[in-house]
N, C-alpha and C positions, 0 to 999 in steps of 0.2 A: 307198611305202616306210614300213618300221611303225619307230616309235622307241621306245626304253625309256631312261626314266628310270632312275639307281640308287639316288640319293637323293632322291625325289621331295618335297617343301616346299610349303607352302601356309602363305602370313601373311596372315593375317587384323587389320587393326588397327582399333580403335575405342574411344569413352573409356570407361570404368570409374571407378568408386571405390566405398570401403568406407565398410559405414556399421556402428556399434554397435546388436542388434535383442537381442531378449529373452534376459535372464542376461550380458549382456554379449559373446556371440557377434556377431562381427565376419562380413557379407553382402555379398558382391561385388555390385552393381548398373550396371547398364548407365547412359551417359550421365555428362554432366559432374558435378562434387561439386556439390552444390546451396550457392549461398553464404550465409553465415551473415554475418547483421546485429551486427554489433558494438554491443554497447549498453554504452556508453562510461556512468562516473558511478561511482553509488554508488544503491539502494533509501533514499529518506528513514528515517529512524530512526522514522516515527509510524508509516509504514508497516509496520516492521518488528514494532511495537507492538501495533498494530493487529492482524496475522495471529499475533501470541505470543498475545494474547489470545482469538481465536477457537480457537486449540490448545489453550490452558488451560480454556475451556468444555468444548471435548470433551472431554477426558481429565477433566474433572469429573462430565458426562453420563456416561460411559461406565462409570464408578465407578474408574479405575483409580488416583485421585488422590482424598484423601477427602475436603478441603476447601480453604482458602488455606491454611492453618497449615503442610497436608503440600507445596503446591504451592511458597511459600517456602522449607522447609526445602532441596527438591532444587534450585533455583535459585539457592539463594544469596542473597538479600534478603530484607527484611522484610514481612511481613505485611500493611503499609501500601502499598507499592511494588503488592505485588500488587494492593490493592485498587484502586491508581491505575491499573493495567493493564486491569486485568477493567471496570472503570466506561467505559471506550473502546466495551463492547459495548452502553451504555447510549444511544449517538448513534442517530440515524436510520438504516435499512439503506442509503441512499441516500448519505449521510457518509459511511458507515463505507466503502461500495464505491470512493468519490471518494478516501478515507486509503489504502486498499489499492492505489490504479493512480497515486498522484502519481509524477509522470514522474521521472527519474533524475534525482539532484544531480551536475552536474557540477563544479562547484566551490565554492567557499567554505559557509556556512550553508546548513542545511535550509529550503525555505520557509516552511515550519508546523512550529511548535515544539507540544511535547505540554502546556505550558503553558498556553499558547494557546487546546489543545482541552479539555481539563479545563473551564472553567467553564460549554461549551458541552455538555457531556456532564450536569455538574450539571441542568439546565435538564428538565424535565420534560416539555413539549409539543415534539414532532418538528417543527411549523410553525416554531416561537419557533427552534427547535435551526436550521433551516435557514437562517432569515431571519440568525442572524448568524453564518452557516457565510460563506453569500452575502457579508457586509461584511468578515471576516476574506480571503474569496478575490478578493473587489474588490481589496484592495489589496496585494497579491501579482500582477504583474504580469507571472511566470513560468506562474502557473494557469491552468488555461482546463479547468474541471471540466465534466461535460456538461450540469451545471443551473446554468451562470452566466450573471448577469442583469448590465444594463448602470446596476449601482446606482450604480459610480464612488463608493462610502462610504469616505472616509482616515479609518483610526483612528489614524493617527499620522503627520506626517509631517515629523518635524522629529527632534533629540539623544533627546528623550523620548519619544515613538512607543509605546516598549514601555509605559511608566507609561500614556499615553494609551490603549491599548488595553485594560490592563487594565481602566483608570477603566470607560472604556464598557461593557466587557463585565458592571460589575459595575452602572452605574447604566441599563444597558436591561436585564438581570435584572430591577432592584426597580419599574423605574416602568413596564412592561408588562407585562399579567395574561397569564397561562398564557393560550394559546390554546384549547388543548384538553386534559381530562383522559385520555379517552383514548389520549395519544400522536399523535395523528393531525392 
């Protein structure tokens, strides 16, 4: 016996979702939404600093900005500000990469204040720059950069901590020679 259908149907079901591809055009894709990591916090503020300052080089490389003067004008600050910015690029490429991926703040203060890194950025030899990147991230107990060593060095660990750190930073500057002129 032959049969006919008259509305004959076929459902087919299986997951899908959309995802945003080039121009903003939205692409139907097979299989479940891939899930996305929530990265709860905040980007530290040196970080932020950090990658302002590598923008501000290029757009000075590039010629599109023609010195700090213009680079101030269009952001808003002084001239000095900037120079405290752009001086961030003066660190080791190995700091500067370590400032650039400090893990998210999720609450209260940043780990590393830009204070902090200023005087380390002053410092001429990358070795000298490193060794008190290292005591700065010893005692930060949140970091764990990929060139931390198990110096366990407290620059501060009491009401005054900050005075205390500064002290250091200022008296291993004067009583340890440059390592190296080259930077290296």
């Amino acid at each position: 016996m032959k049969m006919t259908l008259k509305n004959p149907t076929l459902t087919v079901t299986y997951p899908v979702h959309f995802q945003r591809c080039e121009k903003g055009r939205l692409e139907m894709r097979r299989g479940p939404a891939p899930t996305r990591t929530a990265v709860t916090g905040r980007v530290p503020r040196i970080s932020r600093l950090m990658a302002l300052a590598i923008r501000f080089d290029d757009l000075l490389r590039r010629g599109e900005v023609k010195d700090y003067a213009e680079l101030a004008r269009v952001g808003h600050v002084t001239r000095a500000r900037v120079t405290q910015i752009m001086n961030l690029l003066l660190l080791a490429p190995d700091i500067q990469e370590e400032i650039l991926f400090l893990p998210p703040v999720r609450s209260g203060s940043d780990p590393v204040m830009e204070w902090e890194v200023r005087p380390i950025a002053a410092m001429v030899g990358w070795r000298q720059q490193r060794r008190i990147w290292m005591r700065l991230v010893a005692e930060r107990a949140c970091l764990t950069p990929s060139s931390a060593r198990s110096d366990n060095v407290r620059l501060g660990d009491n009401k005054n901590g900050v005075v205390k750190s500064k002290l250091n930073f200022l008296v291993d500057f004067r009583t340890h020679p440059i390592d190296n002129e080259c930077g290296d």
